[in-house]
Backbone as numpy.savetxt, mean C-alpha at the origin, in Angstrom:
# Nx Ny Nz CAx CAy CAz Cx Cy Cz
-19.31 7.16 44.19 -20.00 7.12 42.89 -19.35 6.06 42.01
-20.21 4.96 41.56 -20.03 3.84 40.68 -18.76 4.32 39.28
-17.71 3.85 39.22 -17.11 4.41 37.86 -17.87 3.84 36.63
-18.08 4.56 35.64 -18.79 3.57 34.22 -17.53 3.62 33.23
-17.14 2.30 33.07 -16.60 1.93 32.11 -16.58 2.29 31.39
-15.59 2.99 30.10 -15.25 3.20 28.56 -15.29 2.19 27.99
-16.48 1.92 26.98 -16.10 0.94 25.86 -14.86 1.38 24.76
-14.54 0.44 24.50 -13.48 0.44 23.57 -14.09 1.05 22.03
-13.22 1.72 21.43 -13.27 2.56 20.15 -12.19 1.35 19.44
-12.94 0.56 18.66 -12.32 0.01 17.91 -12.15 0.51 16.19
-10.34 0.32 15.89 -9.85 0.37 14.66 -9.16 -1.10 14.36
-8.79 -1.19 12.95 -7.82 -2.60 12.56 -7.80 -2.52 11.31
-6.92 -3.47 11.32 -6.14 -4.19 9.98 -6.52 -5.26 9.35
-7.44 -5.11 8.29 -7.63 -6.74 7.45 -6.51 -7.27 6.40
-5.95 -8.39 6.44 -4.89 -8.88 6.15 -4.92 -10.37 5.82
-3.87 -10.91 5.37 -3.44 -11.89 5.49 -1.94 -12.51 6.45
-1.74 -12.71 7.30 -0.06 -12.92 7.16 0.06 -11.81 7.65
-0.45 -10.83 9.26 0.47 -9.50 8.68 0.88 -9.45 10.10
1.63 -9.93 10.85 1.43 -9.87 12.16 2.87 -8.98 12.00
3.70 -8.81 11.00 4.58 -7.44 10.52 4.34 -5.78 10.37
2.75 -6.07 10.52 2.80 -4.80 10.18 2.71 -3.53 11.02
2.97 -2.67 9.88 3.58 -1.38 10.28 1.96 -0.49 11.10
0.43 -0.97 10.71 -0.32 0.11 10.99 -0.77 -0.06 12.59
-0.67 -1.21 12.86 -0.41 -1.48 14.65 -0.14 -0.68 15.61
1.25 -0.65 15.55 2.32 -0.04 16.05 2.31 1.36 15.63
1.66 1.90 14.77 1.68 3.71 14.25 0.39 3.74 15.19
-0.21 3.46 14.96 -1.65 3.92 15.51 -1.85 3.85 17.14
-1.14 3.09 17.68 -0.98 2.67 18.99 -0.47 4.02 19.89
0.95 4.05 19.01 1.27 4.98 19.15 0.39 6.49 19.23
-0.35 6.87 18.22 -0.73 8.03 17.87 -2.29 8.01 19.13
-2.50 6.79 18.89 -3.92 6.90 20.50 -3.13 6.97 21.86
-1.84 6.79 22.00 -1.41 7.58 22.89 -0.84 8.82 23.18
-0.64 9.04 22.10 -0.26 10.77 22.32 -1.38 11.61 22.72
-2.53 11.12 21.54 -3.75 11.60 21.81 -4.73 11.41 23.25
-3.65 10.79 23.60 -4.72 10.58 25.23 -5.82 9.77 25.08
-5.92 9.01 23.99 -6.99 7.75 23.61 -7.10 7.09 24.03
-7.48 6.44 25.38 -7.13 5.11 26.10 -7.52 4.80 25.76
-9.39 4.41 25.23 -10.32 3.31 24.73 -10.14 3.58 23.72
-9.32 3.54 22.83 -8.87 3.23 21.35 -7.65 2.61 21.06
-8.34 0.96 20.28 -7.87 0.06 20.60 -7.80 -0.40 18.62
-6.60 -0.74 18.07 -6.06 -1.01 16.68 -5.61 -2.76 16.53
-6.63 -3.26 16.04 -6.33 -4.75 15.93 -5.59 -4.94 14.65
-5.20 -6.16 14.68 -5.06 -6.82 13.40 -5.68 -8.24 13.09
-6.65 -7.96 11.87 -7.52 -9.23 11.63 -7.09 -9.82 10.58
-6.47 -11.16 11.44 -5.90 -11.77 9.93 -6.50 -12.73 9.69
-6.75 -12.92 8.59 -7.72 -13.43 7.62 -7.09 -14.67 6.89
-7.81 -16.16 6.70 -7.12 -16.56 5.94 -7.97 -16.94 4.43
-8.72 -16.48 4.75 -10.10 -15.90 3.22 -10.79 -14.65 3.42
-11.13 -14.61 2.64 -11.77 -12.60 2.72 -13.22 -13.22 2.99
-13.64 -14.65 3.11 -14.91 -15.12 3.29 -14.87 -14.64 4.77
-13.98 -14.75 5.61 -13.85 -14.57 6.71 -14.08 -13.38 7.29
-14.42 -12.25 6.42 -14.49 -10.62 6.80 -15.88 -10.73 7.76
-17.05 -11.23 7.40 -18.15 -11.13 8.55 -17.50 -11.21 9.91
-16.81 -11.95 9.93 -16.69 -12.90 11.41 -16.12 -11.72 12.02
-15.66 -10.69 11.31 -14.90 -9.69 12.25 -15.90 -9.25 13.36
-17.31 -8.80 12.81 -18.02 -8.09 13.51 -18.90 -8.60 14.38
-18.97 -10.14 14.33 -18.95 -11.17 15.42 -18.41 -11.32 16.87
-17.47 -10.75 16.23 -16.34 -10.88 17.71 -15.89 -9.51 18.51
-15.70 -8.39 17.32 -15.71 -7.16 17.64 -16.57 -5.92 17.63
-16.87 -5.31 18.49 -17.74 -4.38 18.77 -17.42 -3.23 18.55
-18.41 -1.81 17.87 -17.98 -0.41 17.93 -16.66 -0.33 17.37
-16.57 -0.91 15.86 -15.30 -1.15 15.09 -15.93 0.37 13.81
-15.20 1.84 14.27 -15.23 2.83 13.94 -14.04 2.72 12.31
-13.11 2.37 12.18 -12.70 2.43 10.95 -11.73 1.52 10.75
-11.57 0.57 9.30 -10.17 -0.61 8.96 -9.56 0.07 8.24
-8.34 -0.55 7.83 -7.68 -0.53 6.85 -7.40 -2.09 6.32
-7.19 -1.72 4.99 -7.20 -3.16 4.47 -5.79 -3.71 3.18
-5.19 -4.45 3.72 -3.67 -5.00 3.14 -3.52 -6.23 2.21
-2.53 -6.29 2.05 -2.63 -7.52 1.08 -3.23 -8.98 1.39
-3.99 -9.72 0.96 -4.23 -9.65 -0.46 -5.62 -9.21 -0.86
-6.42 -8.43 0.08 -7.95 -8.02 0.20 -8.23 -6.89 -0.16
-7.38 -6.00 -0.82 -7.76 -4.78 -1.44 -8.88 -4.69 -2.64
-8.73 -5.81 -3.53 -9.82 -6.01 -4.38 -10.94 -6.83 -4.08
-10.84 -7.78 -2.81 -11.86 -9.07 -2.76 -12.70 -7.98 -1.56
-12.62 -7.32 -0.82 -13.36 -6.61 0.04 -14.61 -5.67 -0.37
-14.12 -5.31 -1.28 -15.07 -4.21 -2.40 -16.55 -4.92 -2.36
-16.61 -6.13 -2.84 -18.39 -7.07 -2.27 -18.73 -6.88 -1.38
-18.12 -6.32 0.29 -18.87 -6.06 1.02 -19.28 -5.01 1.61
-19.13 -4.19 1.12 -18.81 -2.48 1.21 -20.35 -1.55 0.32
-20.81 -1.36 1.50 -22.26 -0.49 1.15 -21.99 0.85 -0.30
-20.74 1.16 -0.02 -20.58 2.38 -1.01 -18.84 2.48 -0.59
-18.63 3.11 -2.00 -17.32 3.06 -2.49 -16.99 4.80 -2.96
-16.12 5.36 -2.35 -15.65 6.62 -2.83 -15.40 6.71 -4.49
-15.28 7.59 -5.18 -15.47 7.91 -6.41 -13.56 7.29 -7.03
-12.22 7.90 -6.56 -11.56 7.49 -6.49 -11.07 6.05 -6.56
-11.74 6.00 -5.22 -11.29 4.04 -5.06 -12.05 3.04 -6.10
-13.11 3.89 -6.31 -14.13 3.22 -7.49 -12.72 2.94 -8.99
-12.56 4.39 -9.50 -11.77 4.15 -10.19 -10.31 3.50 -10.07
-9.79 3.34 -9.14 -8.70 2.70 -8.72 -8.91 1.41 -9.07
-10.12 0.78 -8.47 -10.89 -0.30 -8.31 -9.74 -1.04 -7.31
-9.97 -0.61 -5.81 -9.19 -1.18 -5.07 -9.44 -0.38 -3.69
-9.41 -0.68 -2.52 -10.21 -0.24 -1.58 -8.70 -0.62 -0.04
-8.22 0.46 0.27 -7.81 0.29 1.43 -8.04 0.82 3.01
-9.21 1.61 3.22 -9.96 2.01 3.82 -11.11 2.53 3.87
-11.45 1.43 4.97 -13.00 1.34 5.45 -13.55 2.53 6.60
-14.84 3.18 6.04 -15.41 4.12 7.09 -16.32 3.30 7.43
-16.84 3.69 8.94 -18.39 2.79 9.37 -19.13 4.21 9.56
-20.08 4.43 8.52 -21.16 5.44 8.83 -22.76 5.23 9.17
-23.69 6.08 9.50 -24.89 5.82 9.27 -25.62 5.05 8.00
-24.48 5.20 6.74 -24.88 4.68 5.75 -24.19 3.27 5.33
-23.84 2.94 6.22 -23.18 1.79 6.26 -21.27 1.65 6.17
-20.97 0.73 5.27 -19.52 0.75 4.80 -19.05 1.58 3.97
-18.41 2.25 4.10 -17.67 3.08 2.63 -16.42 3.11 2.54
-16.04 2.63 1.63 -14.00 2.21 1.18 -13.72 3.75 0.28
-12.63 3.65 0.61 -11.78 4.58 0.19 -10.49 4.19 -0.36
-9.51 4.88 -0.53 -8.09 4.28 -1.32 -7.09 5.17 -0.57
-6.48 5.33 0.49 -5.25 6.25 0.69 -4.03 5.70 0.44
-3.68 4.50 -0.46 -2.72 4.52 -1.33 -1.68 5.23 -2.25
-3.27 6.06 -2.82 -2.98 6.87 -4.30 -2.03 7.88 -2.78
-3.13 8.73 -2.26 -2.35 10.04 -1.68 -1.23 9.83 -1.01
-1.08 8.40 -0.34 0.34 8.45 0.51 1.78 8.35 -0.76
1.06 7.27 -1.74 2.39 7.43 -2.56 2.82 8.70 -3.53
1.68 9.93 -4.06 1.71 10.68 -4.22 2.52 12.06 -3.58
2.16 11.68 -2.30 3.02 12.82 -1.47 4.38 12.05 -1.22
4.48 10.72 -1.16 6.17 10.36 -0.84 6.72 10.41 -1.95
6.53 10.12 -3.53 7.34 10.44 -4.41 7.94 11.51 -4.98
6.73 12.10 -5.00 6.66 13.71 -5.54 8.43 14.38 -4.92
8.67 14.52 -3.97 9.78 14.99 -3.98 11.55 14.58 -4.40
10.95 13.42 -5.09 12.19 12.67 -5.94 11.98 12.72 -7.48
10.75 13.06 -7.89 10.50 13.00 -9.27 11.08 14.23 -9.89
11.86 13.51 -11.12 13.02 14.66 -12.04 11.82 14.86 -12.86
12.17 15.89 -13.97 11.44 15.56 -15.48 12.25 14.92 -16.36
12.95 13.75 -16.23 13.03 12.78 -17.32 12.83 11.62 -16.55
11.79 12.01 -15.55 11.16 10.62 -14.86 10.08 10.33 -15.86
10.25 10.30 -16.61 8.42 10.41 -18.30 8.13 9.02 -18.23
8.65 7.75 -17.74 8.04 6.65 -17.87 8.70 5.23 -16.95
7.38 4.57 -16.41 7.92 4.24 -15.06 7.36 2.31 -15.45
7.78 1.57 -14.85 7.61 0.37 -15.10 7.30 0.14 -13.52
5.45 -0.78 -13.02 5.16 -1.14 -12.34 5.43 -2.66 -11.95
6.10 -3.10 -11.44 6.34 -4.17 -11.03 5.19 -5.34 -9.85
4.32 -5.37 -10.30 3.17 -6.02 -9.52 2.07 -5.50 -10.25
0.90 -6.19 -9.76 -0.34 -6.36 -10.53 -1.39 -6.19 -9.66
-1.07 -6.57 -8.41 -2.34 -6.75 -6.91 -2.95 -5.09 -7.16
-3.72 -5.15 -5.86 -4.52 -4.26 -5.49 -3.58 -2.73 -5.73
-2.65 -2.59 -4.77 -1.61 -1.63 -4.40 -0.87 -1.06 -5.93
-0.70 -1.80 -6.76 -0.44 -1.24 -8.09 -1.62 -0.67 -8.84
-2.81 -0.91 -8.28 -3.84 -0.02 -9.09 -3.88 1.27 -8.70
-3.20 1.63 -7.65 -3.22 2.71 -6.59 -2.17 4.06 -7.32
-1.20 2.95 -7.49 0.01 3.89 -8.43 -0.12 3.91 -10.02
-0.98 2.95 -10.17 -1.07 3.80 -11.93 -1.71 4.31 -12.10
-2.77 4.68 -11.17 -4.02 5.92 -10.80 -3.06 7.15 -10.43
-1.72 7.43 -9.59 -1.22 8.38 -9.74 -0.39 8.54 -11.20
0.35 7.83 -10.97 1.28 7.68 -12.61 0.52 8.62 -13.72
-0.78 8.03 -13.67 -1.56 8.77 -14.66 -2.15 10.26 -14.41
-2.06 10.24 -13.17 -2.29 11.89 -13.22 -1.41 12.66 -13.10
0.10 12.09 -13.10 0.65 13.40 -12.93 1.80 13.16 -14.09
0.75 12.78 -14.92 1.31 12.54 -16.74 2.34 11.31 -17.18
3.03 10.48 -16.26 3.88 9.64 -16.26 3.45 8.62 -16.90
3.99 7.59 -18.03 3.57 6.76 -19.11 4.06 5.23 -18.22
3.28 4.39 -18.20 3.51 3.14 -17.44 3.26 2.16 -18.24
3.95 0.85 -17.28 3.74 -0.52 -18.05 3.94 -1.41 -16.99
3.30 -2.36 -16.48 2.90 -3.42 -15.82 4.12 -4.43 -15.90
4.80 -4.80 -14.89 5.26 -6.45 -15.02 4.80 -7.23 -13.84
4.81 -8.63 -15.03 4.42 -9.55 -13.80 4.44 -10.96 -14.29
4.56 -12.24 -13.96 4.48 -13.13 -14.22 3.85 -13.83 -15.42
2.87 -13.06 -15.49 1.98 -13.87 -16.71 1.67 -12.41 -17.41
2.48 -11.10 -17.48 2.05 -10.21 -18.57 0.63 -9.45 -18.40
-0.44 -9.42 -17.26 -1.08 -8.82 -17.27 -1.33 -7.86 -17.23
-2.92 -7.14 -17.69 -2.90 -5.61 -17.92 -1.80 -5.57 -19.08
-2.06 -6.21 -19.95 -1.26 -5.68 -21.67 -0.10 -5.20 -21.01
0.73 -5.91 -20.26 2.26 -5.83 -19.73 3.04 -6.77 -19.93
4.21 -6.49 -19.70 5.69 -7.32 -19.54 5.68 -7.89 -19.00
5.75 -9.75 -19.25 6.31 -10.11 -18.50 8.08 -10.48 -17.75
8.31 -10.71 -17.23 9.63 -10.03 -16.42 10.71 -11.10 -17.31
10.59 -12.50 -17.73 12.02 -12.50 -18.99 11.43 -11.60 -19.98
10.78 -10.79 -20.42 10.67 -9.79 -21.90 11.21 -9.17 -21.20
11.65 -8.55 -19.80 12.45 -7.12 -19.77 13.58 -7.24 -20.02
14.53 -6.24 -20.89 15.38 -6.12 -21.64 16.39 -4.77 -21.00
17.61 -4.90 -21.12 19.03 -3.96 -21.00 17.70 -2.55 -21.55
17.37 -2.59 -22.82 16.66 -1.78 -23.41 15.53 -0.66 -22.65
14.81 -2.09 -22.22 13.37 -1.24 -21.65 13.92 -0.93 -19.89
14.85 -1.66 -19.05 15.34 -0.63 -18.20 16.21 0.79 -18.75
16.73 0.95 -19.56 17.22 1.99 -19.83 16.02 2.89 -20.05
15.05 2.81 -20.74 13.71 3.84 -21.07 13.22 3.91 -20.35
12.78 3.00 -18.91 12.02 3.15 -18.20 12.79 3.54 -16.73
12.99 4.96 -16.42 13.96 5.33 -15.51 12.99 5.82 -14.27
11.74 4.94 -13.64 11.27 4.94 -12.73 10.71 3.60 -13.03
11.35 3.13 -11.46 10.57 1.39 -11.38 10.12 1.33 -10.18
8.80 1.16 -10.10 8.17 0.68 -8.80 7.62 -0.54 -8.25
8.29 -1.06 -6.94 8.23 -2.64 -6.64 6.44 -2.58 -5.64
5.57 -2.99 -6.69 4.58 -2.94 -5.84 4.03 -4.35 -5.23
4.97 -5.49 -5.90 5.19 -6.74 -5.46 5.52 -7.16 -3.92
5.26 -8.40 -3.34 5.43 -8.89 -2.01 7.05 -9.32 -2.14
7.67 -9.15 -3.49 8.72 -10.08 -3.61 10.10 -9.05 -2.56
10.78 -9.44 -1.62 12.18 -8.77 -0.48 11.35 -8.89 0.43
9.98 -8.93 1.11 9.76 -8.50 2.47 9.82 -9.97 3.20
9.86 -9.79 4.52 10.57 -9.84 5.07 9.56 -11.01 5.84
9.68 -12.82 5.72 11.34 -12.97 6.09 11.97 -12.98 4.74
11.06 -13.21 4.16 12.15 -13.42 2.57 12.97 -12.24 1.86
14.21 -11.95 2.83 14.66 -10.75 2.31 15.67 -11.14 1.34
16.01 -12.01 1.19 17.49 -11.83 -0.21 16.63 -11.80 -1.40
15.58 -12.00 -1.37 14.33 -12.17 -2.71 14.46 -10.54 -3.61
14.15 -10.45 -4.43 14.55 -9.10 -5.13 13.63 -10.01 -6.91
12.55 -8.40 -7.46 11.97 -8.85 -8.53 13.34 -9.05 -9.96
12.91 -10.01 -10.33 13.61 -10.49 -11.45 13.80 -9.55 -12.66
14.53 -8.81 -12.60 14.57 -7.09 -13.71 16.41 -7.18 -14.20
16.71 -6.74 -14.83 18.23 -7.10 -15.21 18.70 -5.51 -14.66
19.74 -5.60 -13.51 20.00 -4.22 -12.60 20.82 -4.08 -13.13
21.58 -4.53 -13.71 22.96 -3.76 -14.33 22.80 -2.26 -15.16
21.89 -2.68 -16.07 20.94 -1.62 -16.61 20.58 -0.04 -15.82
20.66 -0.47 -14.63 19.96 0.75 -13.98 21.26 1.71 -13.67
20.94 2.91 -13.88 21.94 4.04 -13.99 21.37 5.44 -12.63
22.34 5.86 -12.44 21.78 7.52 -11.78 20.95 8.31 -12.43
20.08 7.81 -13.71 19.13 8.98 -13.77 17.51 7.86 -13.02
18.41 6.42 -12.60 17.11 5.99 -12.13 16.35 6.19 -10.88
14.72 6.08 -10.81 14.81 6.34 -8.91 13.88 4.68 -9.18
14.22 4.30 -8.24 13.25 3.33 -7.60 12.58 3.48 -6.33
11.83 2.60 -6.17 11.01 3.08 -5.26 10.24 1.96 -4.89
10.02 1.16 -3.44 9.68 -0.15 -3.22 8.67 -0.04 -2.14
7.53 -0.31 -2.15 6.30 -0.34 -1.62 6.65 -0.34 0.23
7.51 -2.03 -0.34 7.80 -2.42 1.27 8.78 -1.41 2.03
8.72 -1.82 3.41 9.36 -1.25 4.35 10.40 -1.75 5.40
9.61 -2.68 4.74 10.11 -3.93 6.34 10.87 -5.25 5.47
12.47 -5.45 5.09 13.53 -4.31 5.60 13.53 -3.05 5.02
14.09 -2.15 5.38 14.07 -0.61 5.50 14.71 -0.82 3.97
15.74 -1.42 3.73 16.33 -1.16 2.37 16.58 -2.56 1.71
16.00 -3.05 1.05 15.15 -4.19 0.61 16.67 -4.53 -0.90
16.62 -5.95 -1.10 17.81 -6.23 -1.91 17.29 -5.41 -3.33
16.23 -4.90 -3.56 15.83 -4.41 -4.75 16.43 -2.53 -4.71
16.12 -2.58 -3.38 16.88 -0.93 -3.70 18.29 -0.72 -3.83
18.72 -2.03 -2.75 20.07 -2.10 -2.22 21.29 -2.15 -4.59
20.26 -2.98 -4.71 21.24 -3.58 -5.92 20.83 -1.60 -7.41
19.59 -1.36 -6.89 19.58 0.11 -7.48 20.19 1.08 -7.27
20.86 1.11 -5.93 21.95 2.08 -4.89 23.27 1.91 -6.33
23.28 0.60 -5.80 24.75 0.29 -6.31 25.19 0.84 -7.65
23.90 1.07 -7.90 24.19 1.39 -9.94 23.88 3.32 -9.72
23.84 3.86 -8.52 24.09 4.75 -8.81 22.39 5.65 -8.74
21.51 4.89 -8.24 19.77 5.15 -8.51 19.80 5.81 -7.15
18.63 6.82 -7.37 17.86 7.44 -6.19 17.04 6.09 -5.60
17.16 6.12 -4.58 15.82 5.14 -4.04 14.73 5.19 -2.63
13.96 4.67 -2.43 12.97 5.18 -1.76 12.23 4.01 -1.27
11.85 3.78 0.25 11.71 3.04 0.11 9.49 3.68 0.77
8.98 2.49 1.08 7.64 2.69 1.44 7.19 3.09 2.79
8.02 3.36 3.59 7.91 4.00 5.08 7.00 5.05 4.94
7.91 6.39 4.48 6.65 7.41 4.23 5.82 7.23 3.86
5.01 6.77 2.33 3.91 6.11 1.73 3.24 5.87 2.70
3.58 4.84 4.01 2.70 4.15 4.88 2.09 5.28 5.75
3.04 6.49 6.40 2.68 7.20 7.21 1.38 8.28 6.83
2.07 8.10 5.23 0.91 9.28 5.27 -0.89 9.19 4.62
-0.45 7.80 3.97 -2.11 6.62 3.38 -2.54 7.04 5.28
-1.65 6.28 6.14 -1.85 6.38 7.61 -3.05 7.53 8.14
-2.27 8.65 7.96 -2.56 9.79 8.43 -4.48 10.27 7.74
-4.06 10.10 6.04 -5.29 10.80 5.57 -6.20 9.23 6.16
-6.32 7.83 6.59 -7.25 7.11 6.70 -7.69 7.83 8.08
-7.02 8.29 9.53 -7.41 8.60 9.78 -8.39 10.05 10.06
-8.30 10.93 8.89 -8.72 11.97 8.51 -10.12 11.48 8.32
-9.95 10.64 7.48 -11.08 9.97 6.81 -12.12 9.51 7.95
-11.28 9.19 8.56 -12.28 8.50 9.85 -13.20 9.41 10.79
-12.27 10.31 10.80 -12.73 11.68 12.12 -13.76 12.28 10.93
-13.72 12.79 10.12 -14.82 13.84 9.25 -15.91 13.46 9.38
C-alpha cells in the first residue's frame, strides 16, 4: 500500500535580523515532544514589512506567526481582524489563520504580566519605559492595569516622555521600576547598555530587560551591582510562547 505523504503544518517568525531567535528553537523543540513531525517553525526575515505577501508565495498551510521586531506595528495593514486587546495595545505579535482570514493578537502583554508579577513590591508605584517600538506598547498596556504610573524614554522624547539626557539622579530615584524594552545590549552588541545614570539605582530597584540573549545583559549586570532585583526576558518569551500557541489550537 502506497504511503501518502504528510504535508507540512507550517508556523514562523516575521522579523528582521532574527536568525537569534529564541521562538525557533522553543517550538522545535515543543513539536517534538508532541510527536509533531509535519510541524515545521520558520523564520521569515524580512527586510521590509512590504515583503510580508511573499511569505505566502513560497509557503504553504502556514497555520500561525509570530511577529518581532521591527513589524509589530507595520503588520497590523495586513491583518483581516485584530483582537480587542491588541487593538488597544495597537501592536500585534501574533497571527491566527482562520476561516475569517488573519487575526493578530498581542501575547506580549500576558507573557510580561505573568513574568513580572512575581517580583513586583508595593513601592514598585512607578516604572520608567525605556523604548518606544511595538513591545513597549505591550507593557504600558500592563503597567496600566495593574495601577503602575509610567513614563516613556527615548531619543527624541516620545509619547510626552523623557528623553534619556533629561533623566536625572532624581527621576531614577522615583522611578524604582525600569524596563529595557529597547534593542540597545542584545547581542552582538553586548557592552551596549541604555543611557540612564546607574549609580542612582538602589535595592528597592527591579529592572527588568526585554532581551534574553545575553542572559544578563550590561543593563542588568550594572543594576545587580547597585544592589537591584533584576529580570531578565527569558520567561516573558516562554510564556507570550505558550499562550500564541493556545491561540493557535482554539
Amino acid at each position: 500500500m502506497e504511503k501518502i505523504e504528510q504535508q507540512n503544518v507550517n508556523f514562523g517568525l516575521v522579523g528582521k535580523d532574527i536568525s537569534y531567535s529564541f521562538s525557533r528553537g522553543y517550538f522545535k523543540k515543543k513539536f517534538d515532544a508532541l510527536g509533531l513531525t509535519n510541524y515545521v517553525y520558520n523564520n521569515f526575515d524580512l527586510q521590509s514589512i512590504s515583503e510580508f505577501p511573499s511569505i505566502f508565495e513560497n509557503t504553504s498551510n502556514i497555520q500561525g506567526i509570530n511577529v518581532t521586531i521591527p513589524y509589530k506595528e507595520e503588520v497590523i495593514q495586513f491583518l483581516d481582524d485584530i483582537d480587542m486587546a491588541a487593538k488597544k495595545i495597537g501592536a500585534v505579535n501574533t497571527i491566527k489563520f482562520s476561516e475569517n482570514g488573519m487575526i493578530g493578537y498581542n501575547t506580549d502583554a500576558y507573557g510580561f504580566q505573568k513574568s513580572i508579577e512575581p517580583y513586583l513590591k508595593n513601592h514598585h508605584k512607578k516604572a520608567l519605559i525605556l523604548g518606544t517600538g511595538g513591545a513597549s506598547k505591550a507593557i504600558a498596556f500592563v503597567l496600566e492595569e495593574l495601577g503602575i504610573t509610567f513614563s516613556f524614554v527615548s531619543r527624541s522624547g516620545k509619547n510626552n516622555g523623557f528623553k534619556y539626557q533629561e533623566i536625572t539622579d532624581d527621576i531614577i530615584s522615583e522611578h524604582t521600576l525600569i524596563i529595557n524594552c529597547s534593542p540597545v545590549g542584545t547581542f552582538p552588541n553586548v557592552e551596549e547598555k541604555p543611557a540612564i545614570p546607574y549609580n542612582s539605582i538602589s535595592k528597592e530597584h527591579l529592572l527588568f530587560d526585554l532581551i534574553y540573549n545575553p542572559e544578563e545583559t550590561v543593563f542588568l549586570a550594572a543594576g545587580k551591582a547597585n544592589g537591584a532585583t533584576i529580570c531578565n526576558g527569558h520567561r516573558m518569551l516562554e510564556f507570550q510562547a505558550e499562550k500564541s500557541w493556545s491561540i493557535w489550537n482554539q
